[in-house]
Structure formats: structure tokens, C-alpha cells
C-alpha positions in Angstrom: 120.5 105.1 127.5 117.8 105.4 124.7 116.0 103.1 123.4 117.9 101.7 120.4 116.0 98.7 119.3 112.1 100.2 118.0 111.6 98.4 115.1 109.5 99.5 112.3 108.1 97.9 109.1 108.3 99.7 105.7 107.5 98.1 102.2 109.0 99.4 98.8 106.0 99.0 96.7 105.6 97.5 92.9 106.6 100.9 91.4 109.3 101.6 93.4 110.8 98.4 92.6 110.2 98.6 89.2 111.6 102.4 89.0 114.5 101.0 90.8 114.9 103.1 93.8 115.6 99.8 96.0 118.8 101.1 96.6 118.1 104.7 96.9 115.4 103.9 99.7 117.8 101.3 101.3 120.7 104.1 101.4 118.2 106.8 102.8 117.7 104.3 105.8 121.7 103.4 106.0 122.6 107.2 106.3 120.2 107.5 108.9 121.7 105.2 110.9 119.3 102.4 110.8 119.9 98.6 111.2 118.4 96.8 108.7 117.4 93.7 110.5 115.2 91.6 108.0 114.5 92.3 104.0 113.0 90.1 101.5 111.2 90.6 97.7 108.4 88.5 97.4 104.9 88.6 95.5 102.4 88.8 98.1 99.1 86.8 97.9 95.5 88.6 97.6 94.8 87.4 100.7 98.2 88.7 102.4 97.7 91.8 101.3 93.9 92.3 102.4 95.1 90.8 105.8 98.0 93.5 105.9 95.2 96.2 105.0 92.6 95.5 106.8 91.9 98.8 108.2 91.2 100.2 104.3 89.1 97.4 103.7 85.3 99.1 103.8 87.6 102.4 102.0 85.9 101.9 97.7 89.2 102.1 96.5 90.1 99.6 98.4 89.7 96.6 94.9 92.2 98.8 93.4 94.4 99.1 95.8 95.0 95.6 96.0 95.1 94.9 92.5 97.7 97.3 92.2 100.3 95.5 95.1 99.7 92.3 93.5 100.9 93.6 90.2 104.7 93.2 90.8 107.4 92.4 93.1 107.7 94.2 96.8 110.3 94.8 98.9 109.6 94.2 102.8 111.8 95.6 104.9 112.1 95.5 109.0 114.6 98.7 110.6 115.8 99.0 113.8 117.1 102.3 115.6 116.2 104.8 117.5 112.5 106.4 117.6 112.6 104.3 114.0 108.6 104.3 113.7 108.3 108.3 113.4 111.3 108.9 112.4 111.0 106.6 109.3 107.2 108.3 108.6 109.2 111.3 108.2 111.8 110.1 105.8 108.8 109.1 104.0 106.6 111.8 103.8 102.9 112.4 103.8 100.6 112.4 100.4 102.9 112.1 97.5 101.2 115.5 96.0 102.4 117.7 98.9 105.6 115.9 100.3 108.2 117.9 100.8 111.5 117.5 98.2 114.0 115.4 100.6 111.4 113.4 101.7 110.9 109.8 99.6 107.7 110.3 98.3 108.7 114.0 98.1 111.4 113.0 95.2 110.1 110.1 93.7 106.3 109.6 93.9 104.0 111.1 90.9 100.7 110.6 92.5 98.5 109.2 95.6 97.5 105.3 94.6 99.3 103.4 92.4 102.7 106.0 92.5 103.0 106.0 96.4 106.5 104.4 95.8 106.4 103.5 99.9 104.7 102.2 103.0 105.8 102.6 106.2 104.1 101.1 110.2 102.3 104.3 112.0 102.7 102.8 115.5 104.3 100.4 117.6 101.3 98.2 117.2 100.7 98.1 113.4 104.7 97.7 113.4 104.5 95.0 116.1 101.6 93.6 113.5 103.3 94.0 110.5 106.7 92.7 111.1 104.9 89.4 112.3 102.7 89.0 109.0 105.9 89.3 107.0 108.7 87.8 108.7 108.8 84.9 110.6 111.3 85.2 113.9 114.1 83.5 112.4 114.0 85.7 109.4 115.1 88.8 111.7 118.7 89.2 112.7 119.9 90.0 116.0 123.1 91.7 115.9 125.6 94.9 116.8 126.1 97.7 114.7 129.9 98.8 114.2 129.4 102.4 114.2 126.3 102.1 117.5 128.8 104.3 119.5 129.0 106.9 117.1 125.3 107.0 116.5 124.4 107.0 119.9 125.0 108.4 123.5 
């Protein structure tokens, strides 16, 4: 049997929320056969968001970058499922200028920066990571999907 339960960590950012593809991105994730186990909007502090960064932090636009989360709402969002960490980096997409179409930055990003729409964990550590600077345990939900045997082998 597979492994089902890789969990990985993806955050709508302030223009996606604001261009309203919450659903469109949730959807993306549904049809793929994801379990959305956790999701939450929330303002995130400075601070949070240099913690959740801290690999960009010597990176100059790194200032901007920051401002730029803290300037609306986010959407932080924990999926469970199969191979869910590299398979939801390639729902994603790569730089927003040379996504493919189908992708999500592919269809609704205009630029790198402050039009990236998306973030998603690269590895089971940063997911591992990530997941516990959102979400405390209780805030993720253990349970069985429906359709499971349809999905998987």
C-alpha cells in the first residue's frame, strides 16, 4: 500500500486572496484527490513571516518580500495524499513568467514577487516545518476520505 498520508503545506498569498481564486486553488487540490486536513485565513505577524522565511532572509529583496505578505489576508492550507509534496509543487508551477498554462501560477500569476498568487513546502522537512509554525496539532483533522478506495490501490 502507498503511502497515503504525506502531508504538505501550501499558502494562498495576499493577491490570490484578494483576486479571489480561494476557491479555484481549493478545487485544483479537491480534484486531485487531496484531503484537506487543516485551513485557516489569518494576517501573519512580521515576525511569523521572517520565521517562515528564513532561508531568503540574507536574499535584498527579502524587506519587500515581507512587506508584501503582511499586506493582506492569507490562506494557510495543510493537504494530505499521496506523494502530496511534489505533486502539489507541480500543480503549482515554477516562476510565474514561464509556468506552464494548467499549472496555478501558469493561469493566474502576472509576475515573480508580489503576483506569485502561491507557496507551496519543497520537502518533507520544510513541510514538517511549516505545518508546525502554522497549525497547532489540534488544528489538523484526522479522518477518512469517502472516495480513498477509488483514489487508491
Amino acid at each position: 500500500m502507498p503511502n497515503t498520508s504525506e502531508r504538505t503545506f501550501i499558502i494562498i498569498k495576499p493577491d490570490g486572496v484578494q483576486r479571489n481564486f480561494i476557491g479555484k486553488i481549493v478545487q485544483r487540490f479537491e480534484e486531485r484527490g487531496y484531503k484537506l486536513v487543516g485551513m485557516k485565513l489569518v494576517c501573519a505577524s512580521k515576525d511569523h513571516w521572517e520565521f517562515h522565511y528564513q532561508d531568503l532572509k540574507e536574499s535584498p529583496f527579502f524587506p519587500d518580500l515581507i512587506k508584501y505578505l503582511q499586506s493582506g489576508p492569507v490562506v494557510a492550507m495543510v493537504w494530505e495524499g499521496l506523494d502530496a509534496i511534489r505533486q502539489g509543487r507541480a500543480m503549482l508551477g515554477s516562476n510565474p513568467l514561464y509556468s506552464n498554462p494548467g499549472t496555478i501560477r501558469g493561469d493566474y500569476c502576472t509576475q515573480t514577487g508580489h503576483g506569485s498568487v502561491i507557496h507551496g513546502s519543497d520537502s518533507v522537512d520544510a513541510s514538517n516545518r511549516e505545518i508546525s509554525h502554522w497549525f497547532k496539532q489540534d488544528e489538523l483533522v484526522d479522518y477518512e476520505l469517502a472516495n480513498k478506495c477509488w483514489l487508491y490501490e
